[in-house]
N, CA, C and O of each residue as an XYZ file, in Angstrom:
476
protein
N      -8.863    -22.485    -17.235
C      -8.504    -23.610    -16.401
C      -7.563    -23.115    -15.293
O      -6.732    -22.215    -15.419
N      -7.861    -23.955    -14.005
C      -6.824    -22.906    -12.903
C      -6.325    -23.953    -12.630
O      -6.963    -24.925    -12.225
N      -4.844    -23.913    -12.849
C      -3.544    -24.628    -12.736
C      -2.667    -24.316    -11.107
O      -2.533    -23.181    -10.651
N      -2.299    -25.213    -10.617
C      -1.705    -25.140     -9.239
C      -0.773    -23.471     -9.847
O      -0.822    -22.303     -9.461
N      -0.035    -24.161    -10.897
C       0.811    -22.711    -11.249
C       0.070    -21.408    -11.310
O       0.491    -20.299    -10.980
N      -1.175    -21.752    -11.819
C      -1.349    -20.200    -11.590
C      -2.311    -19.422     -9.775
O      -2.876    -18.337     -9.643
N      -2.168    -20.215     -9.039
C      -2.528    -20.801     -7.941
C      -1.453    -19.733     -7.024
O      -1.592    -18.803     -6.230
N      -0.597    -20.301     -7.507
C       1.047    -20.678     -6.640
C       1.325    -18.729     -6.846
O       1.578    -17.893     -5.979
N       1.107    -18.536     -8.611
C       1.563    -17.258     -8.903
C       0.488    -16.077     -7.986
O       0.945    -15.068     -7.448
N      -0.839    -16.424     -7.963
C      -1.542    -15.299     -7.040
C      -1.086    -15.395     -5.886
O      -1.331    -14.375     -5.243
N      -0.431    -16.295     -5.217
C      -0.217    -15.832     -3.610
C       1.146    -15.362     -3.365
O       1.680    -15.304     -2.258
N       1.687    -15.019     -4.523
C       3.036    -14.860     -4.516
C       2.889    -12.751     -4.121
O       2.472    -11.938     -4.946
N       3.144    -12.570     -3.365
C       3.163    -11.086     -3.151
C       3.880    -10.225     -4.369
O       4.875    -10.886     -4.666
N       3.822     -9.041     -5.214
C       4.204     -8.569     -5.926
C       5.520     -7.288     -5.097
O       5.560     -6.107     -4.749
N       6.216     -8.244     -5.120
C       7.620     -6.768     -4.367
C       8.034     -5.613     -5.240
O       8.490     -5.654     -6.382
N       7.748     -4.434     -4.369
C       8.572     -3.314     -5.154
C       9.570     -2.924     -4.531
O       9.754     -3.174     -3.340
N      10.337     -2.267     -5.246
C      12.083     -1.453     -5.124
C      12.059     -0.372     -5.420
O      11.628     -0.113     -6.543
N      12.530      0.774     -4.508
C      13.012      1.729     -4.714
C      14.068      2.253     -5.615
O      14.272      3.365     -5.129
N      14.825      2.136     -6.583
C      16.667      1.992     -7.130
C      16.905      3.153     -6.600
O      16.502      4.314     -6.670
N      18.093      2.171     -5.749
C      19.150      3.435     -5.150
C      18.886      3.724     -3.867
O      19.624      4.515     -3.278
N      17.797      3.137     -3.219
C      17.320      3.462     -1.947
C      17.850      2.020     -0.951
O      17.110      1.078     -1.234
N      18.727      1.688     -0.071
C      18.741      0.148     -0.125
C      17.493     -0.085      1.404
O      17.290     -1.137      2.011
N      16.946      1.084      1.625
C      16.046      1.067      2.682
C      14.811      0.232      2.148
O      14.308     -0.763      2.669
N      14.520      0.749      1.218
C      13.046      0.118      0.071
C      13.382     -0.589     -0.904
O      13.329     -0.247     -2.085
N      13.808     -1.785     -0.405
C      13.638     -3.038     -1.051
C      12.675     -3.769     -0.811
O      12.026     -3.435      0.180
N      12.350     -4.615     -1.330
C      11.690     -6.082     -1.139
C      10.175     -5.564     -0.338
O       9.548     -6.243      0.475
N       9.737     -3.901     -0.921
C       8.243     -4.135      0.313
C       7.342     -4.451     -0.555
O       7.103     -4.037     -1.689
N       6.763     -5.411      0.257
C       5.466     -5.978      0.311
C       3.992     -4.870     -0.175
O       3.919     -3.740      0.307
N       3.139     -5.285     -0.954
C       1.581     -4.603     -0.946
C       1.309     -4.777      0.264
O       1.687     -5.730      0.946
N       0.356     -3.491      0.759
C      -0.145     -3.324      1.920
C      -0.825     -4.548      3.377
O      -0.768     -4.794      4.582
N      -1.519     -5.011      1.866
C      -2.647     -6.386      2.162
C      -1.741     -7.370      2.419
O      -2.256     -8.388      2.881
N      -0.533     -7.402      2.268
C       0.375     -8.786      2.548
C       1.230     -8.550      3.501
O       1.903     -9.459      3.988
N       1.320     -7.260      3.907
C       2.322     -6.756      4.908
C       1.551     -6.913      6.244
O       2.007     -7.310      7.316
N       0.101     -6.460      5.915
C      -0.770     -6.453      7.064
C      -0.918     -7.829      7.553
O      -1.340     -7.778      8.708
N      -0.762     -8.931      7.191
C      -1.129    -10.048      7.453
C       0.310    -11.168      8.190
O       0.361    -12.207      8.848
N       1.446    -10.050      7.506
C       2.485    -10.548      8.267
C       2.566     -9.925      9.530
O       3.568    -10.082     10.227
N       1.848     -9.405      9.805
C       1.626     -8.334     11.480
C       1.220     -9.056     12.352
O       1.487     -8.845     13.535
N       0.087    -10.610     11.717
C      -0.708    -11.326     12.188
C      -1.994    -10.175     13.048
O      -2.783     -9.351     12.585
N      -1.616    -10.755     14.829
C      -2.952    -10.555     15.581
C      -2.561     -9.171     15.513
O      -3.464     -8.458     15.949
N      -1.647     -8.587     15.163
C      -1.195     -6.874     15.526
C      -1.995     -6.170     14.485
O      -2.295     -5.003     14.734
N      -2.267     -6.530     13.706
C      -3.163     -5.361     12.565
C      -3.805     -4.488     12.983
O      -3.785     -3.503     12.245
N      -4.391     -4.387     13.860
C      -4.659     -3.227     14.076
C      -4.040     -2.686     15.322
O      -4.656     -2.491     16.370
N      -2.625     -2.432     15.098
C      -2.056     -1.573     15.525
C      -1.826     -0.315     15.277
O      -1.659      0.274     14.210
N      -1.832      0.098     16.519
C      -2.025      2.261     16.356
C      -0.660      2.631     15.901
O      -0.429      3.838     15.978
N       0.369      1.831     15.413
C       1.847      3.322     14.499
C       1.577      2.287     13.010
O       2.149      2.750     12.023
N       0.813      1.014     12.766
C       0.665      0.495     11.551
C      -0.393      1.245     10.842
O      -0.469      1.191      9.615
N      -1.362      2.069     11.684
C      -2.654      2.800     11.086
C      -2.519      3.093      9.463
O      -1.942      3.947      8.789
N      -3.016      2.404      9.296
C      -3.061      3.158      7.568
C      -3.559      3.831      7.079
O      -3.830      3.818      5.878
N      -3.948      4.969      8.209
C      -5.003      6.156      7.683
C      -3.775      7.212      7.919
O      -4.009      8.359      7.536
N      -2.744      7.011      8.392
C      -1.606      7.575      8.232
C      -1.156      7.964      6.831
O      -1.002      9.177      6.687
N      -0.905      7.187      5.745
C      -0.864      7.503      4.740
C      -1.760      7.095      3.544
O      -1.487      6.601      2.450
N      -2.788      7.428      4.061
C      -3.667      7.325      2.988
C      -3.847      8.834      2.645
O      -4.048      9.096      1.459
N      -3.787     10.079      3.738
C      -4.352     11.405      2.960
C      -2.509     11.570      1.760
O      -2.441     12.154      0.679
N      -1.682     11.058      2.273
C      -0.716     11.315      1.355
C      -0.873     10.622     -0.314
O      -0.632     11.056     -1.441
N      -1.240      9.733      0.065
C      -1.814      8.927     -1.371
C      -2.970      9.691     -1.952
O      -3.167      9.695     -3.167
N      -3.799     10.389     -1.036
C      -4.890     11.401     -1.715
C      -4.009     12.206     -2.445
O      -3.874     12.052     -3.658
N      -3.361     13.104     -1.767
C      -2.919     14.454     -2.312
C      -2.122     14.196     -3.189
O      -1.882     15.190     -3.875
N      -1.429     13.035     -3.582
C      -0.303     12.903     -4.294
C      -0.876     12.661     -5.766
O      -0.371     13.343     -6.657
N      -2.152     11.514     -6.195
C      -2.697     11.601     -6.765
C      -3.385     12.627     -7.349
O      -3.197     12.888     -8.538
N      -4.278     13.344     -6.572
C      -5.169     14.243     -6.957
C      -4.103     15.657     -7.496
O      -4.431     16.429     -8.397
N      -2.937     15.736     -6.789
C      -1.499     16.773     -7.877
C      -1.382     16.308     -8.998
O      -1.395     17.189     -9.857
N      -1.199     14.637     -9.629
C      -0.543     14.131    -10.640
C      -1.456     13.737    -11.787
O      -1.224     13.018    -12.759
N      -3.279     14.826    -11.189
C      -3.899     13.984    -12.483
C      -4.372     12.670    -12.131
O      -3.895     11.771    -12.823
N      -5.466     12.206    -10.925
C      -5.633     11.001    -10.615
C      -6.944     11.602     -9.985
O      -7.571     10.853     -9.235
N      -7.340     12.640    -10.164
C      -8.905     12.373     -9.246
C      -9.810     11.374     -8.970
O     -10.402     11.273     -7.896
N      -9.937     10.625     -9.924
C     -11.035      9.560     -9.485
C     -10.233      8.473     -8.559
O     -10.811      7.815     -7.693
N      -8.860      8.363     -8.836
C      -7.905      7.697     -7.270
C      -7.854      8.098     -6.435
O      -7.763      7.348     -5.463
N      -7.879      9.859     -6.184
C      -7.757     10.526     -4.853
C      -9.587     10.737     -4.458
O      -9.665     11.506     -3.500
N     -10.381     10.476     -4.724
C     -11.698     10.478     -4.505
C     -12.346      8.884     -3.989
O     -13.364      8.620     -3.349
N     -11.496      8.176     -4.453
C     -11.699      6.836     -4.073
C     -11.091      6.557     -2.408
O     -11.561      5.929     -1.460
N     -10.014      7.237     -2.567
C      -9.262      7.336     -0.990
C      -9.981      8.325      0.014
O      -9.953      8.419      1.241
N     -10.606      8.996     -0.939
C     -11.123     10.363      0.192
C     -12.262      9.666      0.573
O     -12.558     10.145      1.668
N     -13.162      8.701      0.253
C     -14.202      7.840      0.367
C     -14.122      7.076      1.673
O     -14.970      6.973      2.559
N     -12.609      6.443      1.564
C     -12.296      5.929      3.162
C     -12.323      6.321      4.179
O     -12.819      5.780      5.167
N     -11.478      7.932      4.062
C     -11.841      9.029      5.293
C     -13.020      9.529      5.386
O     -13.160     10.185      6.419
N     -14.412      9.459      4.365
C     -15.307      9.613      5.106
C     -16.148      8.196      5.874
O     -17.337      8.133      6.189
N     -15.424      7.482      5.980
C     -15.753      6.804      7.039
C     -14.974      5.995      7.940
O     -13.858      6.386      8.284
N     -15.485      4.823      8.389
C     -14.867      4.598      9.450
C     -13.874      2.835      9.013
O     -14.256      1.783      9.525
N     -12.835      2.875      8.182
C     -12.730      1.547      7.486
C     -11.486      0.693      8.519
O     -10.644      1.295      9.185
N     -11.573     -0.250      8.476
C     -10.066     -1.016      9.092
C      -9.332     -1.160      8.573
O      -9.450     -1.230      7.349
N      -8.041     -1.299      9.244
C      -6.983     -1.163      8.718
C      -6.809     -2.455      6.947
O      -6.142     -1.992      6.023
N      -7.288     -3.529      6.806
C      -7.560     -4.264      6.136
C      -8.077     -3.265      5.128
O      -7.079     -2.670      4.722
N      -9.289     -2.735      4.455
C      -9.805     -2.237      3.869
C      -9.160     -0.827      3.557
O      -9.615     -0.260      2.563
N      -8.384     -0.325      4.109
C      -7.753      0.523      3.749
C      -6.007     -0.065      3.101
O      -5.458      0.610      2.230
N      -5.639     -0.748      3.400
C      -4.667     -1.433      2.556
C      -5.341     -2.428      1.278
O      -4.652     -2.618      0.276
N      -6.150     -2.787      1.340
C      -6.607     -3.443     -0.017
C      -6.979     -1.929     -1.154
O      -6.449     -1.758     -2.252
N      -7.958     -1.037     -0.535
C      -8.157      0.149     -1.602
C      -6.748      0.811     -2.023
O      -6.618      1.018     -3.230
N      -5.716      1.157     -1.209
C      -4.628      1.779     -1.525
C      -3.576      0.568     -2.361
O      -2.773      1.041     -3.166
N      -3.588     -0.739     -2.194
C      -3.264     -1.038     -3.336
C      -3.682     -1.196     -4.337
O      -2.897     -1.271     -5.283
N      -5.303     -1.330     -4.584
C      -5.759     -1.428     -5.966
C      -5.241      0.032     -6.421
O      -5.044      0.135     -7.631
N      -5.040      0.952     -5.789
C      -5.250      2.443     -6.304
C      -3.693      2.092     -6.799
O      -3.533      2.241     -8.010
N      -2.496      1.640     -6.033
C      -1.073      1.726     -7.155
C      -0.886      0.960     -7.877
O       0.263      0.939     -8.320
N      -1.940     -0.159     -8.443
C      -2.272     -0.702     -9.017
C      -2.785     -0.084    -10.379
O      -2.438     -0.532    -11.472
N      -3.736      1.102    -10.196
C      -4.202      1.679    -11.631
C      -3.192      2.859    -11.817
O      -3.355      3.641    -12.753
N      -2.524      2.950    -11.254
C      -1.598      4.722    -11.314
C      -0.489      4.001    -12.409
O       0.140      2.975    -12.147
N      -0.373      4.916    -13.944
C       0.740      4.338    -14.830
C       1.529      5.086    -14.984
O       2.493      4.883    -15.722
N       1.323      6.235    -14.283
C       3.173      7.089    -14.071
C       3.517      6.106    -13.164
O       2.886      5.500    -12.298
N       5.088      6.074    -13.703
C       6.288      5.269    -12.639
C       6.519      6.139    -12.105
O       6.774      5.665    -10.998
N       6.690      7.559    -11.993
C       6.963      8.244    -10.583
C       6.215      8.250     -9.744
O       6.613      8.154     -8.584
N       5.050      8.352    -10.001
C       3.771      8.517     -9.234
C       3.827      7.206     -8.061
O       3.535      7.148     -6.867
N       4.478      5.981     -9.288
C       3.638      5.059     -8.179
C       5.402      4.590     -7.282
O       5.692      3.954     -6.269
N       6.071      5.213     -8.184
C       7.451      4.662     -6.818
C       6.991      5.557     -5.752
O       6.751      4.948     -4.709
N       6.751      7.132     -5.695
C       5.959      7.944     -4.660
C       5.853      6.997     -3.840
O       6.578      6.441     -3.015
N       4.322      6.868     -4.388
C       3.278      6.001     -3.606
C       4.209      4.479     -2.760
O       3.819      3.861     -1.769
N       5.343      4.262     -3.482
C       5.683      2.575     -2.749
C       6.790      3.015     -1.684
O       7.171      2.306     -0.752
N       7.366      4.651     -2.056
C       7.792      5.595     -0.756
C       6.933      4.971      0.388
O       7.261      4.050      1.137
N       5.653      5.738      0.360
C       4.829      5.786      1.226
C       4.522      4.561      2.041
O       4.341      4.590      3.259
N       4.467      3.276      1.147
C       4.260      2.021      1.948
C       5.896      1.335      2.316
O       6.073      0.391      3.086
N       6.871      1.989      1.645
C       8.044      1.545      2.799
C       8.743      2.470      3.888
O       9.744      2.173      4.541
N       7.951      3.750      3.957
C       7.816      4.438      5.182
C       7.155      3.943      6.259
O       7.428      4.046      7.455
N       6.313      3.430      5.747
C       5.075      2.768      6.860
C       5.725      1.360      7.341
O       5.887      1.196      8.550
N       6.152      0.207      6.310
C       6.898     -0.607      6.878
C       8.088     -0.709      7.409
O       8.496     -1.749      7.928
N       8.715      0.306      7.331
C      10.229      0.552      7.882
C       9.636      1.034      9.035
O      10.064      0.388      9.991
N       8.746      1.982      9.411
C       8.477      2.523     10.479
C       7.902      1.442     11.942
O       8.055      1.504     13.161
N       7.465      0.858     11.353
C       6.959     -0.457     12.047
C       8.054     -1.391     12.567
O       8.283     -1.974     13.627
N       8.562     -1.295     11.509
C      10.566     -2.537     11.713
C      11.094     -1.780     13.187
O      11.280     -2.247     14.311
N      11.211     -0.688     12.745
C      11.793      0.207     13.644
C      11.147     -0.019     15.099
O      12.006     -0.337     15.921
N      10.193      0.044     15.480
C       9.532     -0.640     16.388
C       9.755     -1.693     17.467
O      10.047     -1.493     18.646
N       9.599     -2.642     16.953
C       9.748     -3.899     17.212
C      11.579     -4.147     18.462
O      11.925     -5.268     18.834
C-alpha cells in the first residue's frame, strides 16, 4: 500500500557527511543536485564525466569490477549529464565498504563545492 508517508520519504534526498570535513556536509545524490541546477544541467564545470573515470578507478582498486565496468559503459558512449548521475549513484548505492563509498561522496562534494564556487 503506498502511503503519502512513504511518498513524502522517496522524495526526501538521502544526505551524506564527510566527519570532520565541515566542507562535505549536507551533499546531495547526484540526481538531486542536478536538478537543483535547474535549466543549467548541462553545464560544462558540472560535467559529470569529470568524475566518473575517478569512480571507475576507485572501484575497480577496491574490488568492485562489475561497478567500475558499469561506469566504463558510460564512457563508451555518449550519456547526459542526467544519466550519468543516476548510474553513479546507483553504483554508491551498491558499494558496502564505508571507505569506499565516503571516497566516492569525496568525489560528489568536490563536484558540488566546485560548482558553489562558481556562482
Amino acid at each position: 500500500m503506498d502511503t503519502t508517508a512513504d511518498r513524502s520519504a522517496e522524495k526526501t534526498p538521502k544526505l551524506r557527511s564527510i566527519p570532520g570535513d565541515p566542507l562535505c556536509q549536507n551533499i546531495l545524490p547526484l540526481t538531486d543536485w542536478l536538478e537543483t541546477l535547474g535549466e543549467d544541467v548541462d553545464c560544462q564545470s558540472c560535467d559529470l564525466a569529470t568524475i566518473a573515470p575517478w569512480y571507475r578507478d576507485l572501484l575497480q582498486k577496491n574490488g568492485y569490477p562489475e561497478l567500475a565496468a558499469k561506469i566504463q559503459a558510460l564512457a563508451d558512449g555518449e550519456p547526459t549529464n542526467a544519466e550519468v548521475a543516476r548510474v553513479l549513484d546507483e553504483v554508491k548505492e551498491s558499494v558496502k565498504d564505508g571507505e569506499v563509498e565516503q571516497e566516492l561522496v569525496l568525489y560528489d562534494c568536490m563536484m558540488q563545492k566546485y560548482k558553489e564556487e562558481e556562482v
